[in-house]
C-alpha positions in Angstrom: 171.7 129.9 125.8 171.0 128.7 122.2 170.1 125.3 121.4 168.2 123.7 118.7 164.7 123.4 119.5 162.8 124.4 123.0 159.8 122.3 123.8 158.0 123.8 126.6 155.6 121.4 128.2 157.1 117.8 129.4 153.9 115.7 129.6 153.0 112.5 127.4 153.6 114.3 124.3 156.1 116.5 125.4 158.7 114.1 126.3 157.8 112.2 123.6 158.9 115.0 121.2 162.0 116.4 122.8 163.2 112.6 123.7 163.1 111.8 120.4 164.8 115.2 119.0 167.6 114.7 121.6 167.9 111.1 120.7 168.2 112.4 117.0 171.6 114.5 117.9 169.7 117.7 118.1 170.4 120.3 121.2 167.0 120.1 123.1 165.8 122.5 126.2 162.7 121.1 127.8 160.9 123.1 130.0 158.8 121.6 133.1 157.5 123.5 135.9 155.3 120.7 137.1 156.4 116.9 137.1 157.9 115.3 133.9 155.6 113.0 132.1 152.7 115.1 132.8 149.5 114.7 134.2 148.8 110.8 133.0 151.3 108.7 134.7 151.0 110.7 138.0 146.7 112.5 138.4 145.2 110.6 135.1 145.7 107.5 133.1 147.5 105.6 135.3 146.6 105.6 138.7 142.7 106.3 137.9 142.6 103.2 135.9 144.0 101.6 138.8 141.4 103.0 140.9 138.7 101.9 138.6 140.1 98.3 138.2 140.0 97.7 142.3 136.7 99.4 141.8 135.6 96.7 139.3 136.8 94.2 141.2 134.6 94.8 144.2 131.8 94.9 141.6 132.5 91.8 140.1 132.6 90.0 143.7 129.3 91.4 144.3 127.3 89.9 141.5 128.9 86.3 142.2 126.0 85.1 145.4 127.8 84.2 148.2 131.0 86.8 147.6 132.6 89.8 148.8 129.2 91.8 148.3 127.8 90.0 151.8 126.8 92.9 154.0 129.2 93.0 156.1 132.5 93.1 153.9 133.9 96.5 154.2 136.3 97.3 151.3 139.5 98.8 152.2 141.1 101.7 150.5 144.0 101.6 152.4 145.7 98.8 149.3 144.4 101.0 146.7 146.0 104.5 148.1 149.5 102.5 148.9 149.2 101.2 145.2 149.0 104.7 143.7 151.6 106.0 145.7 154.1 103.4 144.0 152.9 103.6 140.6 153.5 107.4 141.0 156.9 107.1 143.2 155.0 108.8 145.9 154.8 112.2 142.6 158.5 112.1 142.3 159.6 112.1 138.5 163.2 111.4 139.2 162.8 108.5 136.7 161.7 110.2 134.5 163.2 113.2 134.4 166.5 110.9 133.9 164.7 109.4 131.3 164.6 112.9 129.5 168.2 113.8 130.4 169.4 109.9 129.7 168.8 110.9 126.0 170.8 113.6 126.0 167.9 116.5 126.7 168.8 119.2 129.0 166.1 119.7 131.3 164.9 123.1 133.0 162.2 123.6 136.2 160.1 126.2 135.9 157.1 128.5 133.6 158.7 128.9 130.3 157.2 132.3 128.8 157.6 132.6 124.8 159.2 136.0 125.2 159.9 136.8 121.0 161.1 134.5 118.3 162.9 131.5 119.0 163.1 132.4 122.1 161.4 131.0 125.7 162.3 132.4 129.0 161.8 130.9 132.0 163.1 132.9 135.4 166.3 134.9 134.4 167.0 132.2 131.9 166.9 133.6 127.9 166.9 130.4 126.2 167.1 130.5 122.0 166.6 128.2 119.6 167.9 127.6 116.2 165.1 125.7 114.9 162.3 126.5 116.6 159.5 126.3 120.0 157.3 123.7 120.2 154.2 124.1 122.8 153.0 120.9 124.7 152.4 122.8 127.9 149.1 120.7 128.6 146.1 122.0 130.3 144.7 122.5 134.1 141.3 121.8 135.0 138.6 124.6 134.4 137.5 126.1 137.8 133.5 127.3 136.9 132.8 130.8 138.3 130.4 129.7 140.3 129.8 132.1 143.5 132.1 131.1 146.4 133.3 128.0 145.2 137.0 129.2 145.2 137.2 129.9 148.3 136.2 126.3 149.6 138.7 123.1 149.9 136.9 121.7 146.7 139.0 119.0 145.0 140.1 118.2 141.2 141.2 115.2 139.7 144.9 115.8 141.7 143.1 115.9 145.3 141.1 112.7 144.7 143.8 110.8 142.9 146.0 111.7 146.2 143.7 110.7 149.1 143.9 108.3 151.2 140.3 108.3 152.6 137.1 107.6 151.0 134.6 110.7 152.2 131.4 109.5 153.7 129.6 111.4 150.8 130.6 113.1 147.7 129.6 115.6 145.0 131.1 115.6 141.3 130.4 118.4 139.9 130.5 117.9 136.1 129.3 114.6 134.6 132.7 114.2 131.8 134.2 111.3 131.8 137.2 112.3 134.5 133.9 113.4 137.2 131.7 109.8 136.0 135.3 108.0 136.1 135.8 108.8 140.0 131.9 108.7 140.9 131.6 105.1 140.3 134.9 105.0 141.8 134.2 106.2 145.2 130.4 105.0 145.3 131.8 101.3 145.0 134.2 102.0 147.9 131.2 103.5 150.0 131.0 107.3 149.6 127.3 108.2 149.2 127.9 110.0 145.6 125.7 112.8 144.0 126.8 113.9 140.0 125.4 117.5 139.5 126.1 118.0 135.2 125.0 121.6 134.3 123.8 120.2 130.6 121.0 117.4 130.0 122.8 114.3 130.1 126.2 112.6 131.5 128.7 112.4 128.6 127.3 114.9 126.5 129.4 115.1 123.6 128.6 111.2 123.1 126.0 109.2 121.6 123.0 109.6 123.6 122.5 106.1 124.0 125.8 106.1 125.8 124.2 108.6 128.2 121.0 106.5 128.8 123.1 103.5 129.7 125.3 105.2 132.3 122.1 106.8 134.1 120.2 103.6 134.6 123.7 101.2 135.7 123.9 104.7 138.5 120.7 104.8 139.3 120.9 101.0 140.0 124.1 101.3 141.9 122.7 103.9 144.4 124.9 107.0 142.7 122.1 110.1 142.3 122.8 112.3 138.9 120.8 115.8 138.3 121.5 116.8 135.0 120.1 120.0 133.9 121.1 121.2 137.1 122.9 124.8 136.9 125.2 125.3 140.4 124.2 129.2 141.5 126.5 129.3 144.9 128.7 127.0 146.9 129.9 127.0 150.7 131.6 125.5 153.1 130.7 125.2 157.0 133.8 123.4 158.4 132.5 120.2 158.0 130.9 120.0 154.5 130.0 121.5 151.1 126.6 123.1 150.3 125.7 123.5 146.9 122.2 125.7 146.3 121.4 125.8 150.2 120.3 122.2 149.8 122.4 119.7 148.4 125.2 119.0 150.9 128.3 116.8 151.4 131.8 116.3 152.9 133.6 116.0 149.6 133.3 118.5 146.3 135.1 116.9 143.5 135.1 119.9 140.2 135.6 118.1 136.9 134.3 120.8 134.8 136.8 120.4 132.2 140.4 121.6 131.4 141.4 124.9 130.3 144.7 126.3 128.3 146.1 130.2 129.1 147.8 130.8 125.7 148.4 134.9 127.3 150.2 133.6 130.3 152.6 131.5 127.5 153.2 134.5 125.5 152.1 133.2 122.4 151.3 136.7 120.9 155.4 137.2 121.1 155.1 134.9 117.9 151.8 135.9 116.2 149.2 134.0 117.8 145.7 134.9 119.4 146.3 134.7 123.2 142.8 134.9 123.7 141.8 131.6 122.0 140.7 128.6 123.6 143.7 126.6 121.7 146.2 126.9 119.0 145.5 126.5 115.5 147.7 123.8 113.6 147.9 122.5 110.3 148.5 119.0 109.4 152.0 119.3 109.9 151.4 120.5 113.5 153.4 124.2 113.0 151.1 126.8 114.2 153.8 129.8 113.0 157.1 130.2 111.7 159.4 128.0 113.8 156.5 127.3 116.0 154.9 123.6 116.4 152.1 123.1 119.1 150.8 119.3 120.2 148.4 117.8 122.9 145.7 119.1 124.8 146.6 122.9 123.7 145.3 122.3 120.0 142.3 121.3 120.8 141.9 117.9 119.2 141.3 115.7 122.2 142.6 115.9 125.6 144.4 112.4 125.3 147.6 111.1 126.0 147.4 109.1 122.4 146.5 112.2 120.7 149.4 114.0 122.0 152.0 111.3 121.2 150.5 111.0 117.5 151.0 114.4 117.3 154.6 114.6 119.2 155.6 112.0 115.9 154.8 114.3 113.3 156.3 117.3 114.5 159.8 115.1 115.3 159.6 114.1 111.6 158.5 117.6 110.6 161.2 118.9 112.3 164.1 116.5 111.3 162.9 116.9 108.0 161.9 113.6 108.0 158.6 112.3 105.5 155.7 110.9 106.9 151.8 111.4 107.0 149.9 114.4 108.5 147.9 114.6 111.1 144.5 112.3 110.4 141.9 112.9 113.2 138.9 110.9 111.4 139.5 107.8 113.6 140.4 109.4 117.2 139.6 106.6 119.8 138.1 107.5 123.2 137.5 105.7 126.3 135.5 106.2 129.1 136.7 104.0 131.8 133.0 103.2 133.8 131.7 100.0 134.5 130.7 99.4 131.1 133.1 101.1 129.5 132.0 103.5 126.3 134.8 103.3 123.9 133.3 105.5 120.9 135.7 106.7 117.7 134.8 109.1 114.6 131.7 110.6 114.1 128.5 110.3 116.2 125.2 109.8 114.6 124.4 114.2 115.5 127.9 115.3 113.8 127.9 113.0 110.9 123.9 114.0 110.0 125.2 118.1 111.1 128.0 117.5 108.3 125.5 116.3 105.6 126.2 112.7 105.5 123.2 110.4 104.6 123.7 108.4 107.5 122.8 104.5 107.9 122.8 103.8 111.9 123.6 99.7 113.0 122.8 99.1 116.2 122.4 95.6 118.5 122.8 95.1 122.3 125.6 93.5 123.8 123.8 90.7 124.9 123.4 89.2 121.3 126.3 87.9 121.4 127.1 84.6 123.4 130.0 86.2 125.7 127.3 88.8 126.5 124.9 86.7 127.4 127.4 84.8 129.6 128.2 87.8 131.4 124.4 88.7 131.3 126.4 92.2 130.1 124.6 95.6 129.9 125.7 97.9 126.5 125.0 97.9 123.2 127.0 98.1 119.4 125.9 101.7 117.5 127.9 101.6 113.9 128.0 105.1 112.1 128.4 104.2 108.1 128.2 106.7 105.3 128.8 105.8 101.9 129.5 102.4 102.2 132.1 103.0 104.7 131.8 103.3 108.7 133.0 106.9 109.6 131.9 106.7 113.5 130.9 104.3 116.3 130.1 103.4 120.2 131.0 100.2 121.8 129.9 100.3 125.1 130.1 97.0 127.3 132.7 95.1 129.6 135.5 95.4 127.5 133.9 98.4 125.7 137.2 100.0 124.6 139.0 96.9 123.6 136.3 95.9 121.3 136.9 99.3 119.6 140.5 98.7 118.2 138.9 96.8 115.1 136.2 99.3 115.0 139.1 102.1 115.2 140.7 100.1 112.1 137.8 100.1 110.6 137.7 103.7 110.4 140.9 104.8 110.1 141.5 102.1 107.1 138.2 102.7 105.4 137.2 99.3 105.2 133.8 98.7 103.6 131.4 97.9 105.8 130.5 94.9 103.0 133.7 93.3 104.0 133.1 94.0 107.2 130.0 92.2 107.0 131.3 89.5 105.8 134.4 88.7 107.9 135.3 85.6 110.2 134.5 86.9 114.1 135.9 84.8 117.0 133.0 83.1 119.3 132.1 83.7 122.0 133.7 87.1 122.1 132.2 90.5 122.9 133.2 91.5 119.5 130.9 89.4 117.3 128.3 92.4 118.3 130.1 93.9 115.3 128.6 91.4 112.8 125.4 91.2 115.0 125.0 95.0 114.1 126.0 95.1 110.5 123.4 91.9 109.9 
């Protein structure tokens, strides 16, 4: 079959790309062997933030005296389950999937395999395309190969999105933001909750101040973390999980990280390294001749923002269409705990490893009056170089809404003097950002 442009891969960025191709008049095959719309709407974003927000809720009851944090309230996950289940149509992606073919896409189940140029086969299908490929085939979570773990009933993200019973105790193993996400999760809802992170500190690629927070609001809400901690052998006896022959409960959640397998796509049919951990892209997203790659697979962050930015600028690359490359000095990221740790740019380690002479800003939440009101843990850490603010943290209650005008900031290379002197709302968590700067 020949067509105009094959985009194999039909999560977030995905549909995005061959939506908006179809939509343009072009003949688009998209290729899904999984469920349309990827892994967000159905095992990430969606129903883990709704997961967190009941979480949040029970939280905030308990710190009110007199409120749902009495003893003898037992939260129920029973509303929280049946709430997934609808935001997800129970994993059905009829909608969609008729979303996709609504704009004129032609949609095909199944493991699409780049088998030469311009050309994807999936089954006893030869698809061809006049234009070209482009690879948004996502990842899957990385499976450590730690002794006997695979042969336990361990869960990933998918197993603990899809339950409908809180375990009596739980170990995450991996201390990223999906394994800290669902810890807090299921401790709030009563699982006795161990995080076991193979490096020295929960959410090690951010500031370390980020890290030190997280630990202590754990430690006070009764959820043990070993970091340091390198996982030799796991079992199973029937009726729990055994990590090391001592650390033992009914639940193993992995969230070691995703993973890409570029040799099981076939990406060596069009020049590329199979064995590399991603694909390498210019700014124009094309990885090869007639070849354009977005989302997780490059490499640039494992968001579904990321992967719609970069599903824009292949359309326009593709339609011929002008427009600005791909920019990833102001690339936002949230981590959805109780504070949350929005953080974009630099960090303090990679601007100072890149030469920068670095100026650091940093306050605590509580300086400003809405903090204090909330009697709010997290703090403000401002990255500037040159004048100009080319990182920064904000963790707190409202940690990643409070990073859209540090995002801006960033990305438009505002001057930190005008930042300094700029009119911030009060009370709002947000005046931290003039608190810091002063």
């Amino acid at each position: 079959m020949n067509v105009d442009v094959i985009v194999i891969g039909l999560g977030p960025g995905g549909e995005e790309a061959a939506g908006s191709l179809a939509e343009a008049g072009l003949a688009v095959v998209g290729i899904e062997d999984r469920l349309v719309g990827g892994e967000c709407p159905y095992w990430g974003c969606i129903p883990s933030k709704m997961m967190i927000r009941a979480a949040d809720l029970l939280a905030e009851g308990r710190r009110i005296p007199g409120m749902a944090g009495d003893a003898e309230v037992r939260p129920s996950w029973a509303p929280v389950a049946r709430r997934v289940r609808e935001a997800t149509d129970n994993w059905d992606d009829k909608v969609a999937a008729d979303r996709f073919t609504g704009k004129g896409g032609t949609l095909v189940r199944g493991k699409g395999r780049i088998t030469g140029p311009n050309e994807v086969t999936v089954g006893d299908q030869v698809f061809r395309a006049r234009k070209g490929i482009v690879i948004a085939n996502g990842t899957a979570p990385s499976i450590p190969p730690i002794d006997g773990l695979r042969d336990t009933p361990y869960w990933t993200n998918r197993e603990a999105i899809e339950t409908t019973e809180v375990p009596e105790s739980l170990i995450v193993l991996g201390g990223g933001a999906i394994g800290v996400e669902l810890a807090q999760v299921f401790a709030r809802f009563g699982s006795r909750v161990t995080v076991v992170e193979a490096l020295p500190r929960l959410l090690a690629l951010e500031e370390p101040e980020s890290s030190e927070l997280l630990q202590k609001v754990f430690e006070n809400e009764g959820i043990a973390v070993r970091t340091g901690a390198k996982v030799e052998h796991v079992r199973h006896d029937g009726d729990a999980f055994v990590l090391n022959g001592d650390l033992r409960a009914q639940r193993l959640l992995v969230a070691t990280g995703r993973r890409t397998d570029l040799k099981a796509l076939g990406v060596a049919a069009v020049g590329l390294d199979e064995n590399a951990r991603f694909v390498d892209t210019d700014e124009r997203m094309r990885a090869a001749d007639g070849v354009w790659a977005l989302g997780d697979v490059t490499g640039k962050g494992a968001f579904t923002h990321m992967s719609v930015y970069q599903a824009r600028i292949v359309v326009r690359d593709i339609l011929g269409q002008d427009g600005p490359p791909a920019d990833y000095r102001a690339v936002p990221r949230v981590t959805f705990t109780d504070p949350e740790i929005g953080a974009v740019g630099l960090t303090e380690q990679q601007a100072r490893e890149q030469g920068m002479d670095v100026r650091v800003h940093h306050t605590d939440i509580a300086v400003s009056a809405r903090g204090w009101i909330h009697k709010a843990e997290g703090f403000l850490k401002l990255i500037e170089h040159d004048g100009f603010l080319v990182g920064a943290t904000s963790a707190g209650p409202v940690g990643g809404e409070v990073l859209g005008a540090l995002a801006v900031a960033v990305h438009g290379e505002v001057p930190v003097e005008r930042l300094r002197n700029m009119i911030y709302a009060y009370p709002t968590f947000h005046r931290a950002i003039e608190a810091a700067l002063l």
